[in-house]
N, C-alpha and C positions, 0 to 999 in steps of 0.2 A: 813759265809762271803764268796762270791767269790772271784776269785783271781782278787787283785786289779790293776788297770792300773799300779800306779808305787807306790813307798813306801818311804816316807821319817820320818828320825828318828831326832827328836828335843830332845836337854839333855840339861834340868835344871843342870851346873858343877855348883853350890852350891849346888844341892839337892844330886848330885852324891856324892861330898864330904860327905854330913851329912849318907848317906847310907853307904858308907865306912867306914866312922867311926863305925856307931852302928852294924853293921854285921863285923866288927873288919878286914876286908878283902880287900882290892882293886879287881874290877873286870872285867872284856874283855866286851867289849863296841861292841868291833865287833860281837859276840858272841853273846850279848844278844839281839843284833839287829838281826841275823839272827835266832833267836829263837823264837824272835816276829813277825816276817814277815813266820815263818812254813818255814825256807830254802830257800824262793824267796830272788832274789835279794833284796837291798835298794837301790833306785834311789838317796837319797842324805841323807847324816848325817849331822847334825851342833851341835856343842857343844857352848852354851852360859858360859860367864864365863868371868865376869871383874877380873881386876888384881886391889889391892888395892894397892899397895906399891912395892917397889925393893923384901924385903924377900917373897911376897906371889909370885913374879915374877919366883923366883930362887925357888922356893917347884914343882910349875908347869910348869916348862922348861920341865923336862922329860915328865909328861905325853901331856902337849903339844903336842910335836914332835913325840908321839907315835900315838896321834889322827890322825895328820898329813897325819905323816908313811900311817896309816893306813884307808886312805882317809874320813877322816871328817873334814869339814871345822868348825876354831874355831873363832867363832866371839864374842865381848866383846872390852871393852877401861882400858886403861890405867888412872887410876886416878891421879890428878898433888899432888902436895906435901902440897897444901893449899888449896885444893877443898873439898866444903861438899861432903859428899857421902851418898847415901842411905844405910841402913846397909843391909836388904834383897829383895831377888824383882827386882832388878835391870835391868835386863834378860828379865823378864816377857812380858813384849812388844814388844819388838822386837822380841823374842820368836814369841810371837801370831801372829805379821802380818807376819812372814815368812810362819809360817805353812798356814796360809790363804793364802797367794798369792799362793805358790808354791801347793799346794794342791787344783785338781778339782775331781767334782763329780765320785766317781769311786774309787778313789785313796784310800792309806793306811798313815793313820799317828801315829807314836808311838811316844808316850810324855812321856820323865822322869822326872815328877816332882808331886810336892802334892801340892800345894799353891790354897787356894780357890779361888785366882783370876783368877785363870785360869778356870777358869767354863765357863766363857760367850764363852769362845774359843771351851771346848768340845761341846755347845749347837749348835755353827754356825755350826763345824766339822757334828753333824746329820743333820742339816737344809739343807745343803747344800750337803746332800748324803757321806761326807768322814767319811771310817769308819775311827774307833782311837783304840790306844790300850794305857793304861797308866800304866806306870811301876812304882813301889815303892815297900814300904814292908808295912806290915800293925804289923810287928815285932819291934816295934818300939818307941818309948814317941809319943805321939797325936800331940805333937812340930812338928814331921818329917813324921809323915804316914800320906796315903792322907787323904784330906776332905772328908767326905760324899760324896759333892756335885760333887765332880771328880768321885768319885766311881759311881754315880747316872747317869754322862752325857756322859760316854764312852759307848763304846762299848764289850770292854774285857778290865781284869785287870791282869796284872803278878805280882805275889808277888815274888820279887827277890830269898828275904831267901828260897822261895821251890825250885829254882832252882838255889842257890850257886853251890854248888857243882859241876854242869856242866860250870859257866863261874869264880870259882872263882880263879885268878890268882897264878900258883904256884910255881914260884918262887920270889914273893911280900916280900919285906923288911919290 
């Protein structure tokens, strides 16, 4: 892969959650971003990531403000007190037309997530020349490692769990 015009990193924060969980670890987002980009800069991070309630609000203040801190914009809604909700997926769309819009021919995109909806999005990412890299673990219930079909339509895959140890947080509660 050459080096790419610019590099943006999109995070499924419900898939980051379920990775946290099963690799037992919280992990540096900044970090694994510049580990997927080989040390080039990233030109934009965004963390997708609705809030269901007040308690899921008050769990994700800190990491919030630490995305923040640490220049990634976090974008997601608030859901009202009587509103249905989707339970997973949420993201997914707005996810996809960010990485399409803000990504042209040339360009680098790294995806955190596994959801085989996201397929049609790795397919445009080759159609349309951007490479992608997709991060997850394949260490994992078949629930949470990615689909095939993610694995099939990237470009490069990071398996988190081989590289813990380099982004895994170490002073995490």
């Amino acid at each position: 892969m050459s080096t790419p015009k610019k590099a943006i990193f999109l995070i499924d924060g419900s898939h980051y959650d379920r990775l946290r969980s099963v690799l037992e670890t919280p992990f540096d987002l900044r970090k694994l971003g510049e580990i997927a980009c080989k040390d080039a800069p990233i030109d934009s991070a965004i963390y997708f990531r609705d809030v269901r309630d007040d308690k899921e609000e008050e769990r994700q203040h800190s990491l919030f403000g630490w995305l923040k801190h640490n220049g990634f914009v976090v974008k997601g809604r608030a859901h009202h007190r009587d509103e249905p909700r989707e339970r997973y997926g949420t993201n997914l769309v707005e996810m996809a037309i960010d990485g399409l819009l803000a990504a042209d021919p040339g360009d680098h995109v790294i995806v955190m997530a596994a959801d085989a909806k996201l397929a049609p999005l790795f397919s445009a990412f080759r159609d349309y020349g951007i490479a992608s890299t997709l991060i997850s673990t394949l260490s994992a219930p078949v629930t949470i490692a990615p689909s095939p079909l993610l694995l099939d339509r990237t470009d490069r895959f990071i398996d988190v769990a081989g590289i813990l140890p380099r982004i895994a947080l170490e002073n995490a509660a």
